[in-house]
N, C-alpha and C positions, 0 to 999 in steps of 0.2 A: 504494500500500500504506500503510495506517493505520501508524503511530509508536506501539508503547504506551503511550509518554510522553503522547501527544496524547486518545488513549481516557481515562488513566486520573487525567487532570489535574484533572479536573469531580470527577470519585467521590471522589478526594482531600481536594481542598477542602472536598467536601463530607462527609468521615467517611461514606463509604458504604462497607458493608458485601461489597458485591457489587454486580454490573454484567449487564450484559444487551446483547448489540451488538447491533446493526439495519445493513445496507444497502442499497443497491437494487444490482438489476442492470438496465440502460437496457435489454437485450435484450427483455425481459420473462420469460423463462425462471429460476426461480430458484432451479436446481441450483446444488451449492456447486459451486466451480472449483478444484483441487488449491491452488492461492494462497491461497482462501478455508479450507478447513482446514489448511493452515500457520499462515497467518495466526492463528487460532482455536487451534493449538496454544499458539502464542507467547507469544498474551494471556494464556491459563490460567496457565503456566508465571511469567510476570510478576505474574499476580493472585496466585499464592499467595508471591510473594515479599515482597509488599505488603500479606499478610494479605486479600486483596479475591477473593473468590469470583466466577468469568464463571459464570450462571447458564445458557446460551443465547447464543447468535450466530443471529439472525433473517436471512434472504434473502427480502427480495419481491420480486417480478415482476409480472408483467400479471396482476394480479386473485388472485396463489397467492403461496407465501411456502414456502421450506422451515426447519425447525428443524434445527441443527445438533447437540439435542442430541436431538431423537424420531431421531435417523439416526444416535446411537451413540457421536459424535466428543466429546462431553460429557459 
């Protein structure tokens, strides 16, 4: 499980505005997994404490990818 400390250290640095995650899932299947919107909750909930907007949390898999935010959770 990602640290948001660790996501949001780059964006930091870098004055960014907003962020946008990405991860693979090795299955190739890249349904989110109730950890994956936890997770996704968590970062939002930390982005806006940090002023930093999560745009998106990306899942790809074998050739397909889901959005976390076309599926609501955003």
């Amino acid at each position: 499980m990602v640290h948001p400390r660790e996501l949001f250290k780059e964006a930091l640095r870098r004055s960014a505005a907003s962020v946008i995650c990405l991860h693979n899932h090795p299955s190739g299947d890249p349904a989110p997994s109730h950890e994956d919107i936890e997770v996704t909750k968590r970062l939002i909930e930390c982005g806006h404490i940090l002023g930093m907007e999560v745009l998106d949390h990306i899942i790809i898999g074998d050739r397909k990818f889901s959005s976390l935010k076309e599926q609501g959770y955003i």
